[in-house]
C-alpha positions as CSV (number, residue, x, y, z in Angstrom):
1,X,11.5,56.5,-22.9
2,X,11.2,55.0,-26.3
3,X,13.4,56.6,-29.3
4,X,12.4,56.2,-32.9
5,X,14.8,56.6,-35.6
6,X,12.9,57.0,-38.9
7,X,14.2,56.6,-42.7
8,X,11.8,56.0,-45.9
9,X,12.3,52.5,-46.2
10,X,13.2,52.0,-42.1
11,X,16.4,50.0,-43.3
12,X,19.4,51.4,-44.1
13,X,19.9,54.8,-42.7
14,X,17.0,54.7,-40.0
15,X,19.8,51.7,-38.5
16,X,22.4,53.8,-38.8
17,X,21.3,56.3,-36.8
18,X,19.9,53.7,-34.6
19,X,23.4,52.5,-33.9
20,X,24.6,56.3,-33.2
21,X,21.3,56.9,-30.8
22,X,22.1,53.5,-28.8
23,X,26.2,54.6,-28.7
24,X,25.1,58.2,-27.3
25,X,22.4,56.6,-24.5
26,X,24.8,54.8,-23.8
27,X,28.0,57.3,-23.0
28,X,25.1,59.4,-21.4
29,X,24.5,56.5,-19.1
30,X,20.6,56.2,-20.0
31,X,18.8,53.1,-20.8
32,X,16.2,54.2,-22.6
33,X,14.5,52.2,-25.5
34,X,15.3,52.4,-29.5
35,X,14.4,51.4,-32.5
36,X,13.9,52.1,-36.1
37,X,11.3,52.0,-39.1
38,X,10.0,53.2,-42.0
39,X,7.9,56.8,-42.4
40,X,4.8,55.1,-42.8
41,X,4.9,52.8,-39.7
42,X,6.9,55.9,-37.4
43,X,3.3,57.7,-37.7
44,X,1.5,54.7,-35.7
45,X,4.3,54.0,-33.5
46,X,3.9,54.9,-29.6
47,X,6.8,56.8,-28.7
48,X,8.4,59.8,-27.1
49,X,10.6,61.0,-29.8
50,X,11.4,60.8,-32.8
51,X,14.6,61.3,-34.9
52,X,15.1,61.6,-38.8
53,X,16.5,63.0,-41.6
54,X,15.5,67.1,-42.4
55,X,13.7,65.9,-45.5
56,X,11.7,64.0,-43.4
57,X,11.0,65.9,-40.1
58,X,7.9,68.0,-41.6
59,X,6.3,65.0,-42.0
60,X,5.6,64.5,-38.3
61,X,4.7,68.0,-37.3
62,X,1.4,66.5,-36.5
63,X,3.0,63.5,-34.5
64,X,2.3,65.1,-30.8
65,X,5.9,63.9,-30.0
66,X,9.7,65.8,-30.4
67,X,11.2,65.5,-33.6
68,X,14.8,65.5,-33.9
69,X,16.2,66.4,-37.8
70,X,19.8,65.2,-37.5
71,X,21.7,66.0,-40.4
72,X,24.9,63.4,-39.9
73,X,23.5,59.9,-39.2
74,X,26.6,58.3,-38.0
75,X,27.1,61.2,-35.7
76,X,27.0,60.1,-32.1
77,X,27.8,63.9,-30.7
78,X,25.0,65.2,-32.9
79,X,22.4,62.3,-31.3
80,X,23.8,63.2,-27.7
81,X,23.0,67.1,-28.2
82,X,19.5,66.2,-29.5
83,X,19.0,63.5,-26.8
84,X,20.2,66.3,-23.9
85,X,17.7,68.8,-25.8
86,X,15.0,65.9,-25.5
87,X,15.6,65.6,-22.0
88,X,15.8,69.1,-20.7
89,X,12.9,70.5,-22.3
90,X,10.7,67.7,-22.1
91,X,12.3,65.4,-19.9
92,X,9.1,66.2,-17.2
93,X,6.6,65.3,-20.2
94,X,7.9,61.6,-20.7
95,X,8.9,58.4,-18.7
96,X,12.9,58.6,-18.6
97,X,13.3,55.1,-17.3
């Protein structure tokens, strides 16, 4: 499974919340794959989720993939729940290795 954290620029706050989705996978005990980007290049990106700011959810409503809005970046409890979510309602819809 490939995660996608997403900010306007893809510097600065889509690598915090990288940090926070990596710290939750990892107290989860998953391995999956993350990384982060700007809004622009999330929309060409393959990938099975994606998670970003509200503001910026909307924007990928057309995606064809899950879209996370999480409102506390550096929230690692917040990026579990949403990763838990990911996994129970479309964890048959993805590859969760």
């Amino acid at each position: 499974m490939k995660i996608v954290a997403v900010c306007g620029f893809g510097v600065g706050s889509s690598l915090l919340l990288k940090m926070s989705i990596d710290k939750a996978l990892k107290q989860l005990g998953y391995d999956f794959e993350s990384s982060n980007t700007d809004i622009t290049t999330a929309h060409s990106i393959d990938c099975d989720a994606i998670f970003t700011s509200v503001d910026l959810a909307e924007q990928f409503k057309d995606k064809g993939v899950p879209v996370y809005a999480i409102e506390h970046y550096m929230s690692v409890e917040e990026c579990k729940k949403a990763i838990c979510d990911l996994i129970t309602k479309y964890g048959d819809k993805v590859d969760l290795s």
